[in-house]
Structure formats: C-alpha cells, structure tokens
ROSE-4610 file (N, C-alpha, C; in Angstrom, 1 decimal, always signed):
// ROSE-4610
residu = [X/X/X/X/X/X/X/X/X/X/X/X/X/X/X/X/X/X/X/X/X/X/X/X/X/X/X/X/X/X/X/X/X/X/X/X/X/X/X/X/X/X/X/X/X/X/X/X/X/X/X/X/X/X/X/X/X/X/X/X/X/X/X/X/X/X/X/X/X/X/X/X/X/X/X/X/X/X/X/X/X/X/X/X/X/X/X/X/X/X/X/X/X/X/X/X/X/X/X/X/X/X/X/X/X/X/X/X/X/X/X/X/X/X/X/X/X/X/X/X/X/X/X/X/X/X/X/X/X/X/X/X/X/X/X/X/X/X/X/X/X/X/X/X/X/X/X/X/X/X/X/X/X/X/X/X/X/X/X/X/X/X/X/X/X/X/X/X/X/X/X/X/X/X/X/X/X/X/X/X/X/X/X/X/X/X/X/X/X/X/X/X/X/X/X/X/X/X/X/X/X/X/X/X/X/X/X/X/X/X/X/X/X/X/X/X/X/X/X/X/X/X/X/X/X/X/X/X/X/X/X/X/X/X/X/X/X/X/X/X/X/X/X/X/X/X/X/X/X/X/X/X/X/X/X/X/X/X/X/X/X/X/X/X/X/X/X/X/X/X/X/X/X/X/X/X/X/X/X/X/X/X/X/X/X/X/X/X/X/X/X/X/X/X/X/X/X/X/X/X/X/X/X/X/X/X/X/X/X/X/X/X]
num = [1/1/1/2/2/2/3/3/3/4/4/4/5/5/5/6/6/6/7/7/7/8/8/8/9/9/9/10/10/10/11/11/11/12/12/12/13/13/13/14/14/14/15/15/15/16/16/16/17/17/17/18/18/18/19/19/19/20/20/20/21/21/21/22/22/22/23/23/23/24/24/24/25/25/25/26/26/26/27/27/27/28/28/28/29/29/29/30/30/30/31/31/31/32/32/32/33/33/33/34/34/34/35/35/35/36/36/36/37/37/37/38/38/38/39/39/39/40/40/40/41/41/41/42/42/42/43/43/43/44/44/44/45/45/45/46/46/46/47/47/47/48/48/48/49/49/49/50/50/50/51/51/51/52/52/52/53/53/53/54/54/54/55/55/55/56/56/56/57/57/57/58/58/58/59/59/59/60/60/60/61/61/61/62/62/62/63/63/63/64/64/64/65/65/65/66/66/66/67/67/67/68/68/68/69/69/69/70/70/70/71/71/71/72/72/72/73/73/73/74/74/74/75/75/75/76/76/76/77/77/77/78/78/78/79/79/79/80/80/80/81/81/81/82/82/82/83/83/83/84/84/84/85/85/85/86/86/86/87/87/87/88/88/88/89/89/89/90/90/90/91/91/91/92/92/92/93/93/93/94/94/94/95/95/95/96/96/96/97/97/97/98/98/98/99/99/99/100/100/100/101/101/101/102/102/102/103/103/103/104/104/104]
x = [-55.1/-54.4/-54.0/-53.1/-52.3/-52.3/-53.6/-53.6/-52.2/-51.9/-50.7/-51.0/-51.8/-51.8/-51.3/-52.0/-51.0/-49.7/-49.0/-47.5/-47.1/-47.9/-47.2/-47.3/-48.0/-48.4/-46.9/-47.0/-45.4/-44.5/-44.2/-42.9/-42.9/-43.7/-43.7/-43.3/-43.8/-43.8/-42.2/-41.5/-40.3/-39.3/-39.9/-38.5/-38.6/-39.7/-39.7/-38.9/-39.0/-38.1/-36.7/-36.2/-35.0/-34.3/-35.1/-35.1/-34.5/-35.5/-35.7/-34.2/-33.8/-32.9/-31.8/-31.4/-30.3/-30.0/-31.4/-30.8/-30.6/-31.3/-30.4/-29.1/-29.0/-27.0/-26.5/-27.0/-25.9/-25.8/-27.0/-27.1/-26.1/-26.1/-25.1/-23.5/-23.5/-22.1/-22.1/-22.5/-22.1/-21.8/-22.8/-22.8/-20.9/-20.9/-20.0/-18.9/-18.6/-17.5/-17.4/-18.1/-18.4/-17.4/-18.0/-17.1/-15.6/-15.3/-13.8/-13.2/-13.6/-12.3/-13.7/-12.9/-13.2/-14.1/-15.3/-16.7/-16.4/-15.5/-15.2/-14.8/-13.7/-14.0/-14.7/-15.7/-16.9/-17.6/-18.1/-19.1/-18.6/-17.6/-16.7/-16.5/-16.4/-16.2/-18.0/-18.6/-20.2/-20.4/-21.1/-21.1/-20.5/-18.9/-18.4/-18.5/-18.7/-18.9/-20.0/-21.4/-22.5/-22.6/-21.5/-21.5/-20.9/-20.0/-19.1/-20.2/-21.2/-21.5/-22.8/-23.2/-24.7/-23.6/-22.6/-22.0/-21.2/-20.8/-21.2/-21.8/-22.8/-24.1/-24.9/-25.0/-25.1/-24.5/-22.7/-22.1/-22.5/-22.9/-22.9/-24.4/-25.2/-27.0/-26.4/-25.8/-25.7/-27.0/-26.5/-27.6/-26.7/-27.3/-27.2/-26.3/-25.7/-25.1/-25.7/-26.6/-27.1/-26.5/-27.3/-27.0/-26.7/-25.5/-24.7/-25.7/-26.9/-27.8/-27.9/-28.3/-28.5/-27.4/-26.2/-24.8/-24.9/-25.0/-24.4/-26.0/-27.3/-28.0/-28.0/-27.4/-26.9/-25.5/-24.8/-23.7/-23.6/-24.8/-25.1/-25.9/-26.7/-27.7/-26.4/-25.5/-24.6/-23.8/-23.1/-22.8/-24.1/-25.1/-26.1/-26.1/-26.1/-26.4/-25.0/-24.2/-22.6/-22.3/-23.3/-23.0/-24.1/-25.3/-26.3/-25.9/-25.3/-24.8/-23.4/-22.7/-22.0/-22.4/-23.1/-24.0/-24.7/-25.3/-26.1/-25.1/-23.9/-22.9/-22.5/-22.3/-21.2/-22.6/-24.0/-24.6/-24.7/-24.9/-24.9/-23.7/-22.3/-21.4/-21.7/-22.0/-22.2/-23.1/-24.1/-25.4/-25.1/-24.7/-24.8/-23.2/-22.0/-21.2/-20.8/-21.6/-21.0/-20.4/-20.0/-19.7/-17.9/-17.6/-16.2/-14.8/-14.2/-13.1/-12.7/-12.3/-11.8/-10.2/-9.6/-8.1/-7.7/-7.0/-6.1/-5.1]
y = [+69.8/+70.5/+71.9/+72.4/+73.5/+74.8/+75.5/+76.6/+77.9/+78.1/+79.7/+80.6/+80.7/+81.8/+81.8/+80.5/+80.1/+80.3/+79.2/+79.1/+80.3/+82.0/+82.8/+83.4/+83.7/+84.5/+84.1/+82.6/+81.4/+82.6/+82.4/+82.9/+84.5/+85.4/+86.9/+86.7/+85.9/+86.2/+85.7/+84.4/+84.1/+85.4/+85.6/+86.7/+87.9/+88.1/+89.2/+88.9/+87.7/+87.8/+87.6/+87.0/+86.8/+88.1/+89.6/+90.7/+91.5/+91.1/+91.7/+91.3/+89.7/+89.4/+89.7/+89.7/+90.3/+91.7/+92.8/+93.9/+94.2/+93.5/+93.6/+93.1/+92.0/+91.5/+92.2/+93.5/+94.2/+95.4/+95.9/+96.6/+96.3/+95.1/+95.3/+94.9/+94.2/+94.4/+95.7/+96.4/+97.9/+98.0/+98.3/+98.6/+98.4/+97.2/+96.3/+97.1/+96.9/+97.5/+99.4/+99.8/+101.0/+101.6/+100.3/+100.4/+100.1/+99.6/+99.0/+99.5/+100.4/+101.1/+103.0/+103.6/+104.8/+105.1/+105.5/+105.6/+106.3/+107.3/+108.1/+106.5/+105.9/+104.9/+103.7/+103.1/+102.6/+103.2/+104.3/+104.9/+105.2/+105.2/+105.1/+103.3/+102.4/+101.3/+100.5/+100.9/+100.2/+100.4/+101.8/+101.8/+101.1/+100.7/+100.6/+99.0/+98.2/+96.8/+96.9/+97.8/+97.3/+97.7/+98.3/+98.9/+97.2/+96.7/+95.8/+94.8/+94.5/+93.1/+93.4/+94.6/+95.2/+94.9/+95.5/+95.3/+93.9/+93.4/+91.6/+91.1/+91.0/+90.5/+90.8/+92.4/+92.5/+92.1/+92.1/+91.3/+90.1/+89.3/+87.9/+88.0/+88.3/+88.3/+88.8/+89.4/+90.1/+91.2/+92.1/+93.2/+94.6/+95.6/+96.6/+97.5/+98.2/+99.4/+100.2/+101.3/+102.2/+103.6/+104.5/+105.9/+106.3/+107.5/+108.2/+109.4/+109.3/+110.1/+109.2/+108.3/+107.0/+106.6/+106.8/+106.6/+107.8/+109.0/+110.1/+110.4/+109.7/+109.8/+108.7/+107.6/+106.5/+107.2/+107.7/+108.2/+109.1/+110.1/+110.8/+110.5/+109.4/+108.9/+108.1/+107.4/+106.4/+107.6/+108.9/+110.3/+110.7/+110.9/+111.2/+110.1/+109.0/+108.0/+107.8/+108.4/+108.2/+109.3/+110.5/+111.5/+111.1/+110.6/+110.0/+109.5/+108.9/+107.6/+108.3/+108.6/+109.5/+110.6/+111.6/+112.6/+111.4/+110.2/+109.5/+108.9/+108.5/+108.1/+109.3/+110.3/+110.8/+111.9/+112.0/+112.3/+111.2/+109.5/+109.1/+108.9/+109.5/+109.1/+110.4/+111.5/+112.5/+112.3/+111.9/+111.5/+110.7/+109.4/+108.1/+107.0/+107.7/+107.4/+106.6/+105.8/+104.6/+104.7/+103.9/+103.9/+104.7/+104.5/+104.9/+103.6/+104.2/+103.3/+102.6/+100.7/+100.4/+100.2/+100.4/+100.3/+99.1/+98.7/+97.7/+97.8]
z = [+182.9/+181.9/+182.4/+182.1/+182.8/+181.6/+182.2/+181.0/+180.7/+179.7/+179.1/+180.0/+180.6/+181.4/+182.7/+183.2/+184.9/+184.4/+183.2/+183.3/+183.1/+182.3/+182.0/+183.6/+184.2/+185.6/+186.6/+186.0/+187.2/+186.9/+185.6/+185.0/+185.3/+185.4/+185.8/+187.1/+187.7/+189.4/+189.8/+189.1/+189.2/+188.8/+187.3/+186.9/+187.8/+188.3/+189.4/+190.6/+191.4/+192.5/+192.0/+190.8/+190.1/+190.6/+189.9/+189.3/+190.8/+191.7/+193.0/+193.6/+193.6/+194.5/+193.8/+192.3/+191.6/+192.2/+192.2/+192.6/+194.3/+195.2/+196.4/+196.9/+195.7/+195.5/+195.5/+194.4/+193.5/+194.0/+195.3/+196.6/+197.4/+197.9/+199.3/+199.0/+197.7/+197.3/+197.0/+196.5/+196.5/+198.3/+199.1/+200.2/+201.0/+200.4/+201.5/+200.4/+199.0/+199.0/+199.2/+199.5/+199.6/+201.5/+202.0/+203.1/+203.4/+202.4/+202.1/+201.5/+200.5/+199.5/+199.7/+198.9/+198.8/+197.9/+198.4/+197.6/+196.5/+196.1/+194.3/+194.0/+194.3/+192.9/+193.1/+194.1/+194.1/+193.0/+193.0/+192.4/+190.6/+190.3/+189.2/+188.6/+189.6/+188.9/+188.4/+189.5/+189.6/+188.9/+187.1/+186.2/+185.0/+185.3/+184.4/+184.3/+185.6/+185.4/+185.1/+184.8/+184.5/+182.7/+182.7/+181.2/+179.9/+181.1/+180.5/+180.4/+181.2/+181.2/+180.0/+180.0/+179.0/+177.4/+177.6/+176.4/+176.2/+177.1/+176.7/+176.3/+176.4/+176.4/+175.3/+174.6/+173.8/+172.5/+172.6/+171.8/+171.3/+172.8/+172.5/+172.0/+171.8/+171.3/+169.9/+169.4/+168.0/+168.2/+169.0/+168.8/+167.9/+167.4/+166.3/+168.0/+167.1/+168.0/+167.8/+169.8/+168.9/+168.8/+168.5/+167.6/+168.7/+168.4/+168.6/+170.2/+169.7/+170.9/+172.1/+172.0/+172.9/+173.8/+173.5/+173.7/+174.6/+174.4/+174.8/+176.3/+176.0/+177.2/+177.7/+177.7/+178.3/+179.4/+178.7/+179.4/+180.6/+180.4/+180.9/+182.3/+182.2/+183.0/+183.7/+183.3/+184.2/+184.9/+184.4/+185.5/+186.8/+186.6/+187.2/+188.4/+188.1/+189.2/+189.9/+189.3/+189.9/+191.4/+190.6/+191.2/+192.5/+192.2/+193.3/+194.4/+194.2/+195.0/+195.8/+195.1/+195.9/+196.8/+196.7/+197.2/+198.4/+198.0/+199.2/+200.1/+199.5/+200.5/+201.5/+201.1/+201.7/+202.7/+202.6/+203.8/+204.7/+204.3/+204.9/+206.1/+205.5/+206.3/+207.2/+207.1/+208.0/+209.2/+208.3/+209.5/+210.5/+209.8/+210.7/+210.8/+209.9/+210.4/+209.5/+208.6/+207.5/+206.4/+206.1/+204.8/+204.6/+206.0/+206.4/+205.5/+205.0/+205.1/+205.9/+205.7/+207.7/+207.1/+208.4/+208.1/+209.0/+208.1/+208.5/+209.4]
C-alpha cells in the first residue's frame, strides 16, 4: 500500500522540476530572442506576455481582481525587473560581447 506521504513527496519533487525546466525555457527564449531583436523591447514585451498569460488564467479560474495597491506594486516590481534585465544585458554586451543584434 502506497502511503499520502510518498505520493505527496512524488508530486513536490515533479512540480519542482516542472517549475525548474519551465523557468530555464523561459530563460533561453529570453536569451535567444534577446539576440535577435533589440533588448529595450525584449525587456518591454517579457513582462507583458507574462502579464497576459497571469491574467488569462486568472480570468479563466474566476479569481477576484485585486486592490488598487497590489496592482500598482505588481507594476512596479514588473519595471524593476525590466530595468534588471536590461542593465544585465547591456554589461553583458560590454564585457563579453552578447546579446548583440545579428544582421541579416
């Protein structure tokens, strides 16, 4: 007999690599399009697809919209990591040369 605890331990350790291999997807598609178009609107769209799919998602679950605070440090936190990621891009292109536009 297969005790709740093994199956819950299974299920933590799956959603974990789920979790893991989702976010290095969503890593090197960043990466890769970062090389291909112009890291200001990389870093401008990455947010906004993750805004679209949270607010999908939420739609489709029937969850509450929340308050007007939440919104505005949600917003602020998706600027911050905009500005991150840019600031990381563009030492890295200094340092080591990537993350260059290629031309056709």
């Amino acid at each position: 007999m297969i005790s709740i605890g093994l199956v819950t331990e299974f299920f933590v350790v799956i959603f974990g690599l789920l979790a893991a291999a989702s976010w290095n997807a969503s890593d090197f598609n960043e990466d890769f399009a970062s090389k291909k178009f112009n890291i200001y609107g990389v870093a401008m769209i990455v947010p906004t697809v993750g805004l679209l799919f949270l607010g999908g998602s939420a739609l489709l679950l029937q969850k509450q919209i929340p308050q007007i605070e939440e919104i505005i440090w949600g917003a602020l936190a998706g600027i911050i990591i905009s500005a991150g990621l840019i600031a990381f891009c563009r030492i890295f292109r200094r340092v080591h040369g990537l993350w260059k536009p290629t031309k056709k």
